[in-house]
N, C-alpha and C positions, 0 to 999 in steps of 0.2 A: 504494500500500500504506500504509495507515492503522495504526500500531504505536502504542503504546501509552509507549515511552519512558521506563520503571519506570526503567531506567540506561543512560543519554545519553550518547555519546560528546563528550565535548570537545576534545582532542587528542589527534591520534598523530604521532610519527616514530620513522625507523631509527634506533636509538640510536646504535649501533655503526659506520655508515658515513655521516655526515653528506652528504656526496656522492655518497650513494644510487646506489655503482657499488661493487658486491660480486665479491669475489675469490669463483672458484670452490670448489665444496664451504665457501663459510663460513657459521661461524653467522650468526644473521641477531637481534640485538634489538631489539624495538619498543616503548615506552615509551606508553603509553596512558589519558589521562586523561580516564575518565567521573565524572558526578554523577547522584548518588540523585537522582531526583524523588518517588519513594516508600522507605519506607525497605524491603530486598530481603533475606531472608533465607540465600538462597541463588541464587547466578548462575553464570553460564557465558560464556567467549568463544568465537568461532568463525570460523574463516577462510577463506575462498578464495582462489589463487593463479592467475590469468590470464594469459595471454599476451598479448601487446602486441594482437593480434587481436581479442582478446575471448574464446578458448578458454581453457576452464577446465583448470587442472592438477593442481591435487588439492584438496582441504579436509581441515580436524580440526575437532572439537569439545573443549574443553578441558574439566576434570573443573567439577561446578556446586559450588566451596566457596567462591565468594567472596559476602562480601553488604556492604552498605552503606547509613547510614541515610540516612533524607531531607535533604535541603539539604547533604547532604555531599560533595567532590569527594574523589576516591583516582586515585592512580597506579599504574599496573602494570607489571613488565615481563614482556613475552611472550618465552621465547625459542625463535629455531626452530633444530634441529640435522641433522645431514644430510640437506639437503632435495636434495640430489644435482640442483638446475638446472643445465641448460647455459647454455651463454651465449646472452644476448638479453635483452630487453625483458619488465618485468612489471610489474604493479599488482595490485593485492587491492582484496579486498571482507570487510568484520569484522560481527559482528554481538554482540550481548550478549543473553542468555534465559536459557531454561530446557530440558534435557532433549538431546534427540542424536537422530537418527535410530531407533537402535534401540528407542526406547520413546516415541518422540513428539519432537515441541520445538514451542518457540515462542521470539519472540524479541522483545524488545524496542524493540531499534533496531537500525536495519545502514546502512551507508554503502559506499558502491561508487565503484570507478575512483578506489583513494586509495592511497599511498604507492609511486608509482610505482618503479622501479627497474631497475638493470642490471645482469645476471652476467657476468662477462669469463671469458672463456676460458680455459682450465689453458695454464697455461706448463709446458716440458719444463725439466731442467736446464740443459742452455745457452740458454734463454730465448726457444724458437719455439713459438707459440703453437698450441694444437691446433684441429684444425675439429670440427665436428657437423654432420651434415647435417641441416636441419628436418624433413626427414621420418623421422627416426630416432625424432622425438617429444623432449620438453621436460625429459625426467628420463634421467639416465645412472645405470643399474643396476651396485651393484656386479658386478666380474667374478665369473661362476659357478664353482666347483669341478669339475671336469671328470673322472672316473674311467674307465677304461676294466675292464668287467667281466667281459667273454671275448674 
């Protein structure tokens, strides 16, 4: 895939857990340094979350207000908020464009199998650790509201 590279990734990491082993349910910040190779009026980030497998777990498109001019580097921080993983094994894939799904995209540059990472388990109060079974799937939904109506 031949891209074009308007705004180039130059670095990423977890901001927030340097040793990229994240306590369940936490946010997640990534610190992310592209450069302009043209100057970009308006852009977008975008992400995938994989499992150590290679199974994708979800994606976003972030809103397109960033721009930046030519030969300029900028930093960003992304942050992610109840992304509800269970515990395991994950790495992303980011990408930087234009546009979302729902009306087109294109993208600039994207980089895969980066910012590896691991979610550890919810601890109980006296401090035993909970299970998941993998086949329950890679996201723990909050608990439903349950009513009984006759």
């Amino acid at each position: 895939m031949d891209l074009p590279r308007n705004v180039e990734f130059v670095q990423l990491e977890i901001e927030n857990y340097p040793n990229k082993i994240i306590p369940f349910n936490a946010d997640i910040h990534i610190r992310i340094t592209v450069r302009g190779n043209e100057s970009i009026d308006s852009f977008r980030f975008s992400m995938t979350i994989f499992r150590a497998d290679g199974s994708p777990v979800g994606s976003f498109f972030s809103s397109e207000i960033h721009s930046i001019q030519q030969g300029q580097e900028a930093t960003f921080r992304l942050e992610l908020h109840d992304l509800k993983l269970v515990q395991g094994l994950y790495h992303a894939g980011l990408a930087t464009g234009m546009g979302h799904p729902g009306i087109g995209h294109s993208d600039f540059d994207v980089i895969l199998d980066v910012l590896h990472f691991e979610v550890m388990a919810p601890e109980s109060n006296d401090g035993i650790c909970a299970t998941w079974t993998p086949g329950w799937g890679s996201i723990r939904f909050n608990s439903p509201k349950v009513t009984q109506v006759s």
